[in-house]
C-alpha positions in Angstrom: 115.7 211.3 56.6 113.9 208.9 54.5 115.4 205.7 53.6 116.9 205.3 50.1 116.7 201.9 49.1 114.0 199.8 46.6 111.4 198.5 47.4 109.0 197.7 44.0 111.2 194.1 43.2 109.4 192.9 47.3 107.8 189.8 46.6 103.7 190.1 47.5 102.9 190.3 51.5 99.9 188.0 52.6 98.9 188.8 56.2 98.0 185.2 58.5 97.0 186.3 61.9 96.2 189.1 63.5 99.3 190.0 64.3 100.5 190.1 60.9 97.4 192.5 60.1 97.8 194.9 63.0 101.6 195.4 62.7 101.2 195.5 58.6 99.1 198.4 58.9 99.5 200.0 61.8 102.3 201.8 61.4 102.3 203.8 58.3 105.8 205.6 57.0 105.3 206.8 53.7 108.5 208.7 53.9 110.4 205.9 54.9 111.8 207.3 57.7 114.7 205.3 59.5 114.2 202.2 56.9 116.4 199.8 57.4 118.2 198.6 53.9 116.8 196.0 51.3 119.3 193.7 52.4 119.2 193.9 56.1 115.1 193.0 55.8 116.1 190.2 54.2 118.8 188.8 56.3 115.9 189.3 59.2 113.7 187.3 57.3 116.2 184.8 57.5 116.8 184.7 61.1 120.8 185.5 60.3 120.8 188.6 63.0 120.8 188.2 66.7 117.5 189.1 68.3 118.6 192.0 70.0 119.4 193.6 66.5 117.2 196.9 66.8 116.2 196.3 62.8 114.1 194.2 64.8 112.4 196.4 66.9 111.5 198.7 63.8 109.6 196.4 62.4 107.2 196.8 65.3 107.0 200.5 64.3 107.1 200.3 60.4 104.3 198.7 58.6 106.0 198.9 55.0 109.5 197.4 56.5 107.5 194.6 58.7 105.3 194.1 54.9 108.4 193.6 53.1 109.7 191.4 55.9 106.9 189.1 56.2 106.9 188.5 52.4 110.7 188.1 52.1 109.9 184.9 55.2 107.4 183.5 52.8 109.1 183.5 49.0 112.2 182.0 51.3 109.3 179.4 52.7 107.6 178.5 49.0 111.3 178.3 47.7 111.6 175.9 50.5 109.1 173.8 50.3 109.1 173.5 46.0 113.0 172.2 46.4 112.0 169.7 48.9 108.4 168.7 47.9 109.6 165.5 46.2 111.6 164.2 49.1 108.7 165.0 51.6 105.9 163.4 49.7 108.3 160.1 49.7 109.0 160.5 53.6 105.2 161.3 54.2 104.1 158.0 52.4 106.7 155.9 54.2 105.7 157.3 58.0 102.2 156.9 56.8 102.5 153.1 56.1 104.4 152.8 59.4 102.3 155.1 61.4 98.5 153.2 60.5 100.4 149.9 61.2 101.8 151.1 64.9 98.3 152.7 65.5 96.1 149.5 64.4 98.7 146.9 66.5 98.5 149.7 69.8 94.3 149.6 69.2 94.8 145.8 69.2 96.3 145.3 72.7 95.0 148.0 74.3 91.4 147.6 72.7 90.6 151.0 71.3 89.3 151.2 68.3 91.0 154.2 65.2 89.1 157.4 65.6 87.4 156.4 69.1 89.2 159.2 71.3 89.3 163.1 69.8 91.7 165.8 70.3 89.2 167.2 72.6 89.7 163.9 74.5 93.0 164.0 74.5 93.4 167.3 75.6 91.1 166.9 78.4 93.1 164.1 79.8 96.5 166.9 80.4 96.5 168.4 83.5 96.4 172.3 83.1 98.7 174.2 85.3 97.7 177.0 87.2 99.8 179.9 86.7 99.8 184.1 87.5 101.6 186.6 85.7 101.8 189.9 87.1 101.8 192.9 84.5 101.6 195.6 86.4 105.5 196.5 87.1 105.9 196.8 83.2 106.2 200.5 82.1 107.1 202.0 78.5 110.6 201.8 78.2 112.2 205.2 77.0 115.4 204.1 76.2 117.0 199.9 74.9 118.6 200.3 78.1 115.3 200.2 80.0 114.0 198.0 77.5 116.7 195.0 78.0 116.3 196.0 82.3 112.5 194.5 82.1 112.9 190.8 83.3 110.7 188.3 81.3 107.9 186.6 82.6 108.6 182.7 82.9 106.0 180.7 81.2 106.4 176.7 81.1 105.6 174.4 78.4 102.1 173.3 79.7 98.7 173.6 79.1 98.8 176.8 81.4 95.5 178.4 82.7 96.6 181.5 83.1 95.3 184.8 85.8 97.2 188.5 84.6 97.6 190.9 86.5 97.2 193.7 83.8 99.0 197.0 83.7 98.1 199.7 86.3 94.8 201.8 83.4 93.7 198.9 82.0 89.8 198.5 81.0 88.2 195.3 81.4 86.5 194.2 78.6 87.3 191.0 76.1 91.9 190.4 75.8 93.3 188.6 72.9 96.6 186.9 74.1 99.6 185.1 71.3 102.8 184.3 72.8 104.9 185.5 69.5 108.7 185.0 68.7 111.5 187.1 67.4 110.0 187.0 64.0 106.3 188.4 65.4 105.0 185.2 64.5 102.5 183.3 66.8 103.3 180.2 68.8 100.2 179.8 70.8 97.1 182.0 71.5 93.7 182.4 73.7 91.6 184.9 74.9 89.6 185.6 77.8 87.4 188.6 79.9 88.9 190.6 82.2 87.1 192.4 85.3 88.4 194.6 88.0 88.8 192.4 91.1 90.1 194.1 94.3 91.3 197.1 92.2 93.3 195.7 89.7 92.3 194.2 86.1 92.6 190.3 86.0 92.3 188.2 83.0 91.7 184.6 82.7 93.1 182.8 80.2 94.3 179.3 78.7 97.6 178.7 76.5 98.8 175.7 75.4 102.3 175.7 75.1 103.7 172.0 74.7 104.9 172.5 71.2 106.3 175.7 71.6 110.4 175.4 72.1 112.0 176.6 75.0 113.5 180.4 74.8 112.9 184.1 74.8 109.8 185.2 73.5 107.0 188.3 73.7 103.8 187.6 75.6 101.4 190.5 73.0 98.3 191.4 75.0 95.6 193.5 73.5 92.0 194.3 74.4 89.3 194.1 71.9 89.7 197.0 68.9 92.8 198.9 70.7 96.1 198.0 70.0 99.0 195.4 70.7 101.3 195.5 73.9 103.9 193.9 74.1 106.4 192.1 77.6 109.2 190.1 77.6 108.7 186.9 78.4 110.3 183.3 78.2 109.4 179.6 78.0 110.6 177.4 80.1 
């Protein structure tokens, strides 16, 4: 039965990353069928159910509820960010000021000079950490009982160079990888081939995950031009 409630007053839904594309069009429901109410998208958007809500799995199924979702997240964010812009632009010009002053008397004693080393650099000097993740147990769940049975893979807060075992049918070909959170939103991404080795489908892969915070997550794997698939995971 479709879903009753409005949906014309949704503030306008501007898609940032891939995921946000594939999931806002994916799944068409023109009947509305199973909606969630107004109200519950919008408590959603602001992170005030737990994650096991299933509201939230729907939005992996719905493109119209994940659309009106996403853009409930961002007219929270502008809102956000236009009550606080004074304060920030005072905090940014103080830690500025005491930023370029730490930074020129650290270039004076350790003689480097501002702008000598890169982020390339700088990345190249973290060790990455070699890690495998094995796919292949993961099945479609049938049921939310299933679903909460799957154990997560562990990923830790590294620069991670990654080999995954992929699902028993996958193709090789080109994988795009984002580790996402409860809201679908990216934390960290990479992509890599992957090639049949010894009867199973391995890809290789990088993720940098030293900003993203400790907790449960979905590691979303797709190949290039088919669609997303998503496993429980969590960092470490």
């Amino acid at each position: 039965m479709a879903n009753q409630h409005q949906h014309s007053d949704s503030p306008d839904f501007n898609p940032d990353d891939d995921i946000d594309k594939v999931l806002g069009r994916a799944n068409p429901n023109p009947t509305r069928a199973g909606c969630p109410p107004r109200e519950v998208l919008i408590a959603l958007s602001r992170r005030e159910r737990p994650i096991e809500d299933p509201a939230y799995e729907h939005l992996t199924k719905c493109s119209p509820c994940y659309r009106e979702f996403r853009a409930f997240q961002d007219a929270s964010a502008r809102s956000r960010r236009t009550k606080g812009l004074t304060w920030v632009a005072a905090v940014a010009a103080v830690v500025l000021v005491a930023g370029a002053a730490a930074w020129f008397l650290l270039s004076a004693r350790e003689g480097v000079s501002p702008g000598s080393e890169s982020a390339a650099q700088r990345n190249q000097a973290v060790p990455v950490q070699r890690a495998e993740l094995d796919l292949r147990k993961y099945v479609v769940a049938r049921s939310e009982r299933e679903k909460s049975e799957q154990q997560p893979v562990s990923l830790t807060r590294d620069r991670l160079s990654l080999t995954v075992l992929l699902p028993v049918g996958s193709e090789p070909g080109t994988y795009e990888v984002q580790v996402v959170d409860s809201e679908l939103k990216s934390r960290a991404s990479g992509s890599g081939s992957a090639e049949i080795r010894t009867f199973v489908t391995t890809l290789e892969t990088t993720l940098d995950l030293r900003s993203v915070p400790s907790g449960p997550y979905q590691l979303a794997l797709r190949r290039q031009g088919e669609e997303w698939q998503l496993f429980p995971a969590r960092v470490e």
